[in-house]
ZAMARGU-4260 file (C-alpha; in steps of 0.2 Angstrom, whole numbers, plus 5000, padded with zeros to 4 digits):
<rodrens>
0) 5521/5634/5525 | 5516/5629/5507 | 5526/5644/5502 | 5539/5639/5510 | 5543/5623/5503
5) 5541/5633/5486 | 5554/5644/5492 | 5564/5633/5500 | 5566/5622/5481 | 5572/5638/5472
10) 5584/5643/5486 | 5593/5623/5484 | 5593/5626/5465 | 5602/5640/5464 | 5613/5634/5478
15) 5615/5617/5467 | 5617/5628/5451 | 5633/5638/5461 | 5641/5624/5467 | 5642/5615/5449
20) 5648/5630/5445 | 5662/5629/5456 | 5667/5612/5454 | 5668/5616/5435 | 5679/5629/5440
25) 5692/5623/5451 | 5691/5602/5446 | 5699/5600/5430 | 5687/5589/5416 | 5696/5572/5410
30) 5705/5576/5397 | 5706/5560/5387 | 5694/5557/5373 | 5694/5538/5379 | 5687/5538/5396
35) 5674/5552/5391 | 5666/5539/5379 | 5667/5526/5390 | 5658/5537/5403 | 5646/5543/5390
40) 5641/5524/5385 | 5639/5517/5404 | 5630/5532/5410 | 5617/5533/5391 | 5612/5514/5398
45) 5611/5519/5416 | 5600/5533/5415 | 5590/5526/5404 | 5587/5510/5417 | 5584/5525/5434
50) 5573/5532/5421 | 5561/5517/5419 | 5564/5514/5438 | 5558/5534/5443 | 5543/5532/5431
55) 5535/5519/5440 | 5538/5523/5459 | 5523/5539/5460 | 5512/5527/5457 | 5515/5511/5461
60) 5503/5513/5478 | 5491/5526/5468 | 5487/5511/5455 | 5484/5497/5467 | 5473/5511/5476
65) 5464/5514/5460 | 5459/5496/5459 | 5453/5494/5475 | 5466/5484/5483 | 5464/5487/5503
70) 5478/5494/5513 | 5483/5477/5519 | 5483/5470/5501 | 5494/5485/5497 | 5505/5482/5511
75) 5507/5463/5506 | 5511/5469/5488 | 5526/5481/5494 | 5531/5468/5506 | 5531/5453/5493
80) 5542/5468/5482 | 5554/5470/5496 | 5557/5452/5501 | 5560/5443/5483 | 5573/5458/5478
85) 5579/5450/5497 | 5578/5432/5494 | 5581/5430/5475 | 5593/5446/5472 | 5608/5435/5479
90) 5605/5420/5465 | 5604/5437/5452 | 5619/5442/5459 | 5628/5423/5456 | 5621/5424/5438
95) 5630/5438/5433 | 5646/5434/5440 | 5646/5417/5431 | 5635/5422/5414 | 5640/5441/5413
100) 5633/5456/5420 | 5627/5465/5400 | 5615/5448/5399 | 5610/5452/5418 | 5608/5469/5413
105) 5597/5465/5397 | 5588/5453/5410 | 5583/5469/5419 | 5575/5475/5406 | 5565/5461/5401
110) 5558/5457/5418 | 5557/5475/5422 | 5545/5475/5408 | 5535/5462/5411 | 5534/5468/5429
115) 5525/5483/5418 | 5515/5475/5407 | 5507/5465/5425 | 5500/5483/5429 | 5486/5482/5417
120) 5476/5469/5427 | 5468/5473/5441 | 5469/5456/5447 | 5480/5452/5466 | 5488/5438/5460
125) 5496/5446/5442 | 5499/5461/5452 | 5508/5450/5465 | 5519/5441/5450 | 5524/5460/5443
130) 5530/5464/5461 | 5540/5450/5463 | 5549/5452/5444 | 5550/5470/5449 | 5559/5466/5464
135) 5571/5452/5455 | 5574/5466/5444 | 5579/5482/5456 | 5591/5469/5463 | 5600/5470/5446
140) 5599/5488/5443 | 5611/5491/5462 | 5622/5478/5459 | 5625/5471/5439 | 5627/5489/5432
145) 5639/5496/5445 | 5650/5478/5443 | 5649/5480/5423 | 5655/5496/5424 | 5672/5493/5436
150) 5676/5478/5425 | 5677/5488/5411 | 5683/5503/5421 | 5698/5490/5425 | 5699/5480/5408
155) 5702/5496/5400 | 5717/5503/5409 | 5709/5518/5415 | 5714/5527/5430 | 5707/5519/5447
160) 5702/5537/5453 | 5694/5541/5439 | 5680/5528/5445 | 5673/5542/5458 | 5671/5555/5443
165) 5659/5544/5433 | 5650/5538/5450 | 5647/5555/5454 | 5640/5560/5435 | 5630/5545/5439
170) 5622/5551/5455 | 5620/5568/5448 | 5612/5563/5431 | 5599/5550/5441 | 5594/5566/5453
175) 5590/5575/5435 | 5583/5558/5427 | 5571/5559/5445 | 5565/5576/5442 | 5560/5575/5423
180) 5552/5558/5426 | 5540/5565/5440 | 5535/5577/5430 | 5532/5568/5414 | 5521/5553/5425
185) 5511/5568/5430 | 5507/5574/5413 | 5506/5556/5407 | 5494/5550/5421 | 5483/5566/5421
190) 5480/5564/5404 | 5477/5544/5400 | 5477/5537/5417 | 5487/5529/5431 | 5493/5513/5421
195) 5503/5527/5410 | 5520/5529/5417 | 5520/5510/5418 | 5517/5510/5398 | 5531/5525/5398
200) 5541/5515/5409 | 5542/5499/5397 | 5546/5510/5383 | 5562/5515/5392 | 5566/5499/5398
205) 5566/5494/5378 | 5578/5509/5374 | 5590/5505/5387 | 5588/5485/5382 | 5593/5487/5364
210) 5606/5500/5369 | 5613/5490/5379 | 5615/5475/5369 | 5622/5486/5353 | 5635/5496/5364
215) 5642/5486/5379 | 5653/5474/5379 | 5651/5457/5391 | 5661/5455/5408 | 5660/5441/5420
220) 5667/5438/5438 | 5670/5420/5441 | 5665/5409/5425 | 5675/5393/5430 | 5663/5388/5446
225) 5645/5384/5448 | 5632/5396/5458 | 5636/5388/5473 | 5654/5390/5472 | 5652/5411/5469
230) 5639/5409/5485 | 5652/5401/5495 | 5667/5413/5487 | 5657/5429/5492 | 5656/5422/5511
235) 5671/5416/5511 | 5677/5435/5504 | 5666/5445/5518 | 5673/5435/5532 | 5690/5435/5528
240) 5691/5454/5522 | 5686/5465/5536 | 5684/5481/5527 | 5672/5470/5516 | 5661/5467/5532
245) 5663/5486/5535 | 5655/5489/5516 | 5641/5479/5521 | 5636/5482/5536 | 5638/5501/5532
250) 5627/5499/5517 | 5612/5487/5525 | 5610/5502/5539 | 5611/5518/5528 | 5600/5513/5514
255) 5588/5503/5526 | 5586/5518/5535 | 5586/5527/5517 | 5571/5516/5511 | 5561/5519/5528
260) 5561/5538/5524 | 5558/5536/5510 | 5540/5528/5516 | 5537/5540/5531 | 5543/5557/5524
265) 5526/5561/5519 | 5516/5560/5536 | 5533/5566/5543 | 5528/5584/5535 | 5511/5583/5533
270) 5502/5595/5547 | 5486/5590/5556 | 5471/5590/5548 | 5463/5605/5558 | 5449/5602/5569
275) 5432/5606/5564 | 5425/5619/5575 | 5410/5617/5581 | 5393/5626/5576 | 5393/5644/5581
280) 5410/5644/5586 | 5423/5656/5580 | 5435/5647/5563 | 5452/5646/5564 | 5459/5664/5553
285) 5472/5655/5548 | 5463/5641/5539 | 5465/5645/5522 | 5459/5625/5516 | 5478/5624/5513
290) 5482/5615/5532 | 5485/5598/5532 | 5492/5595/5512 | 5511/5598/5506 | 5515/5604/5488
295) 5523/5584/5486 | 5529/5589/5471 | 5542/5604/5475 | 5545/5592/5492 | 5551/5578/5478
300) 5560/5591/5469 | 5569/5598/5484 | 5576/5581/5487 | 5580/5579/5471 | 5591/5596/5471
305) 5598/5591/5487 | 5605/5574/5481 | 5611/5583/5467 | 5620/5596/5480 | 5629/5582/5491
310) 5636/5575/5474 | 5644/5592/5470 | 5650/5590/5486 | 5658/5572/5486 | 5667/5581/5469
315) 5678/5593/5481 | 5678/5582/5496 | 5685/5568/5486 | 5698/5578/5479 | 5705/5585/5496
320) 5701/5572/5509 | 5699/5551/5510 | 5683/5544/5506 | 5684/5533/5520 | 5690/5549/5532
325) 5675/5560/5526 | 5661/5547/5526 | 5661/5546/5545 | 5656/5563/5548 | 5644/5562/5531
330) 5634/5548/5541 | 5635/5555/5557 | 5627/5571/5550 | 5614/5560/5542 | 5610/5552/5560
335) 5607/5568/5568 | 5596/5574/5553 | 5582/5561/5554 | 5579/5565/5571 | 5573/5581/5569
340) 5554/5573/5571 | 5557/5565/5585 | 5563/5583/5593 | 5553/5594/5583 | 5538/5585/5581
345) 5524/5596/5568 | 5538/5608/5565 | 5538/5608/5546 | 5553/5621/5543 | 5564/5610/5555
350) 5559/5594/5548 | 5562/5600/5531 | 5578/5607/5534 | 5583/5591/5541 | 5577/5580/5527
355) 5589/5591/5516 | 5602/5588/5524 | 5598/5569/5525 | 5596/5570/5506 | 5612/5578/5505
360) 5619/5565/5513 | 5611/5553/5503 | 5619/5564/5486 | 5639/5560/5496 | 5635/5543/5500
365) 5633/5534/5485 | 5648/5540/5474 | 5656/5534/5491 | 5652/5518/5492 | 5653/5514/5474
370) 5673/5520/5475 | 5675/5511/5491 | 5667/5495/5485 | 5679/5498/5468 | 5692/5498/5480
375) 5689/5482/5491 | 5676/5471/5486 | 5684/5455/5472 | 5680/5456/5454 | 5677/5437/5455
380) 5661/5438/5466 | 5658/5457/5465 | 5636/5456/5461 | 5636/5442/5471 | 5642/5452/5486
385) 5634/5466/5481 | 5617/5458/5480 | 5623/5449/5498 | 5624/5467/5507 | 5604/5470/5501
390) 5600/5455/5511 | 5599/5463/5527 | 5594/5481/5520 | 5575/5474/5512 | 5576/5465/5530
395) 5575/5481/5537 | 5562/5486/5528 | 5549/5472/5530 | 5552/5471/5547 | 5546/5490/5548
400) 5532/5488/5536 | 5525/5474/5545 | 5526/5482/5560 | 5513/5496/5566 | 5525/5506/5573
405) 5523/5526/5581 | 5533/5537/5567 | 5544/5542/5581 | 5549/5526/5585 | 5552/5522/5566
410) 5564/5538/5566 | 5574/5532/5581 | 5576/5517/5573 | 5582/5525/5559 | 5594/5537/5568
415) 5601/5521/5577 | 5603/5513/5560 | 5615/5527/5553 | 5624/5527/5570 | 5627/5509/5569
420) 5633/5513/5552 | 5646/5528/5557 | 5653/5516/5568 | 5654/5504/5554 | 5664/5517/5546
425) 5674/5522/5558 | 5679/5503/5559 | 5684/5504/5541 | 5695/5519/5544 | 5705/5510/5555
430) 5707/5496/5545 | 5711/5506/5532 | 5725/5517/5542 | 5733/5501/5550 | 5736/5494/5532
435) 5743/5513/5526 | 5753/5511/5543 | 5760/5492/5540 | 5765/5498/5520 | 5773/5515/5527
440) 5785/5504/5538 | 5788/5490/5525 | 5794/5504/5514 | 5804/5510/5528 | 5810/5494/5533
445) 5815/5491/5515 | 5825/5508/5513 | 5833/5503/5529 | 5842/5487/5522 | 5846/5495/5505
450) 5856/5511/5513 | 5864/5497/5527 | 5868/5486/5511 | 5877/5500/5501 | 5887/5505/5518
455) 5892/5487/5518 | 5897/5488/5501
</rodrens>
C-alpha cells in the first residue's frame, strides 16, 4: 500500500495540474490592473502569515516529545492552545474592529513570534505561555485577515464577485505555501534539529510583519463604541439575522469536524502492527518491515493537492451555480466521506479515497464561506463575529481531546457534525430563496402600479 499512496499523490497532481488548466482556459483573468494589485498585496501578506503557521504544525507534538513531556502533559498543552484561541479569540476579534484589523494583523506577528521564541525551553510552564500566544494568535490569522481584506475589497469600489476570485487564489496559494513548508521543516529539522521550523517560522512572521505595516492600509469596523458594545452588536447581529446564525453554525460543525481529522487521520490509515509470530512458526510472506507505517509525507501532500483540486472546482461551480445552492451537496459529500472508517475499517485504499474527497471538500468550502460571509455578515462587527463562530468550533475540539474515545466513535461524531452542518445550509438556502422570492415580487408589484398608472394617465 505504500506504493499506493505514492501513486495515488501523482495521479491527484496531474488531475490538480488539468483542472487549472481548464479554468485558465474557459474563466476569463481580471482584467483591471487595480484589483490584480490589490490581490497581489493581500495575498504577499497572507501567505506569508499560512507560511509561518505551516512551519510550526509538523512539529509542534515532535518537540514537546523531544523534551520529555508525557502524553498527558502534551495533551494539556494542545488543549490549553485550543481553549485560549476559544476564550480570548472573541476579545481579539472586538480589538480589531474598534483599533483596526492591519495593527491586529501586525499583532499576529508579534505574538506568533513570541509563541516561537517559547520553544527554546523545555520548560512546562514557558511552553504552556507559547501555546496560549499561539492560540491568541491563530484566532487572528481566520478572522482579522479575511475582515481587512473585504473592507478594503469594499472601500475600493471593486466588484462584489470579484471577492470569490481572490478567496480562491488564497486557498489555492496556502495548499502550495503547505507543501513547500513541509518540505523545507524537514530539511530544516533533519539538519539542526526540531526547534528549527520554529526559528524558520519567526523569520516569516518578521517578513509578513514589516510587509504589512509598509503596504496595507488600516480599516476598522465600529471605532465609536467600546469592546463591550461590539460584543453586544455581534450578538445582537447573529440573533436578528438568520442567515448569520446559518454562517455559524455551519462553520463551528464543518471545521470542528475539520480539526478532529486533522488529529485522527494518521491512526485512521495506519495498519496494524503485525503480529510477531511465534518461535518456529512460519513468517508472514508479506511482511516486508513496511506494515504498520504510511509514507506521511506523500499522505500530506495528497491532501495538499486535493485542497488545491476542490479550489479549482469552487472556480467553475461558482461561476454556474449559487454558492449557497452548491454548498449543500459539497457538505453532504463531505459527511459521507469521513465515514468511510467507520464502514471500512483497515481498508487503506477506501479510507484514503475518502479522505480526498473530504480534502476536496475542505478545498470548496473555504472560498465559500468567505464569499458567503462577504455577503451577510456586518462590516461593523465583522472579526468580532467571526471570532464568535470559533467559539464552539475549539469547543468541539477540547471536548474530543479530553475524551478517550474509540476512533469510530470520533468519525460518527464527525459525520454528524457535517450533517448537522448541510442542514445548516440548507436553512440558509431557504432563507436566501424566500428574500430572492419577496424582491422578485416587490419588483413585480412595482411594475404593476407603474403600467396601471400610465393606463390612468
Amino acid at each position: 500500500m505504500m506504493s499506493g499512496f505514492i501513486i495515488g499523490f501523482w495521479l491527484l497532481l496531474l488531475i490538480c495540474g488539468l483542472l487549472f488548466w481548464y479554468t485558465r482556459q474557459t474563466i476569463p483573468s481580471v482584467g483591471d490592473a487595480n484589483f490584480r494589485k490589490f490581490q497581489r498585496t493581500y495575498l504577499v501578506v497572507y501567505l506569508f502569515a499560512t507560511a509561518a503557521d505551516w512551519l510550526q504544525g509538523p512539529y509542534v507534538y515532535a518537540l514537546y516529545d523531544h523534551y520529555g513531556m508525557s502524553q498527558y502533559d502534551i495533551e494539556i498543552l494542545f488543549v490549553a492552545g485550543f481553549g485560549s484561541s476559544m476564550l480570548v479569540g472573541t476579545f481579539v476579534g472586538s480589538v480589531a474592529d474598534k483599533y483596526g484589523r492591519r495593527a491586529n494583523c501586525v499583532l499576529y506577528g508579534i505574538l506568533y513570534g513570541l509563541a516561537c521564541i517559547t520553544k527554546h525551553f523545555n520548560n512546562f510552564w514557558i511552553l504552556m505561555l507559547g501555546r496560549l500566544l499561539g492560540g491568541t494568535a491563530t484566532s487572528i490569522l481566520y478572522s482579522a485577515f479575511e475582515s481587512w481584506l473585504i473592507c478594503e475589497h469594499n472601500k475600493r469600489g471593486f466588484d462584489q464577485d470579484l471577492l470569490s476570485t481572490i478567496f480562491s487564489h488564497a486557498v489555492l496559494g496556502n495548499s502550495v505555501v503547505a507543501i513547500f513548508s513541509g518540505v523545507i521543516a524537514q530539511q530544516c529539522a533533519d539538519v539542526f534539529g526540531y526547534v528549527s521550523p520554529f526559528d524558520l517560522s519567526l523569520v516569516m512572521l518578521i517578513i509578513m510583519t514589516i510587509i504589512t505595516m509598509v503596504t496595507w492600509s488600516e480599516n476598522h469596523g465600529d471605532r465609536t463604541g467600546d469592546v463591550s458594545k461590539s460584543f453586544k452588536d455581534a450578538i445582537h447581529a447573529i440573533k436578528s439575522d438568520h442567515k448569520i446564525l446559518c454562517l455559524g453554525l455551519i462553520q463551528a460543525l464543518f471545521e470542528g469536524a475539520m480539526y478532529t481529522f486533522v488529529l485522527e487521520w494518521t491512526p485512521a490509515l495506519t495498519p496494524p502492527k503485525p503480529v510477531v509470530p511465534a518461535a518456529g512458526s512460519v513468517t508472514d510472506e508479506g511482511n516486508d518491515g513496511h506494515r504498520g507505517t504510511i509514507p506521511h509525507g506523500y499522505i500530506f501532500a495528497a491532501f495538499m493537492v486535493a485542497i488545491m483540486i476542490g479550489s479549482s472546482l469552487f472556480k467553475i461551480l461558482n461561476k454556474h451555480i449559487a454558492v449557497e445552492s452548491f454548498m449543500r451537496f459539497v457538505l453532504l459529500a463531505a459527511a459521507l466521506s469521513l465515514l468511510t472508517p467507520v464502514l471500512f475499517p483497515f481498508n487503506q485504499p477506501v479510507i484514503f479515497c475518502g479522505f480526498l474527497v473530504f480534502e476536496a471538500c475542505v478545498g470548496i468550502f473555504w472560498p465559500s464561506l468567505s464569499t458567503m460571509r462577504g455577503k451577510y455578515v456586518p462590516e461593523e462587527t465583522r472579526a468580532t463575529i467571526m471570532n464568535f463562530f470559533r467559539v464552539p468550533l475549539n469547543l468541539i475540539v477540547v471536548v474530543i481531546l479530553v475524551q478517550d474515545m474509540n476512533m469510530s466513535v470520533i468519525f460518527v461524531c464527525c459525520f454528524v457534525f457535517l450533517i448537522l452542518s448541510t442542514i445548516s445550509q440548507q436553512w440558509l438556502f431557504m432563507l436566501k430563496s424566500n428574500v430572492v422570492k419577496m424582491d422578485k415580487a416587490r419588483t413585480n408589484d412595482r411594475a404593476r402600479l407603474m403600467g396601471e398608472e400610465e393606463e390612468e394617465a
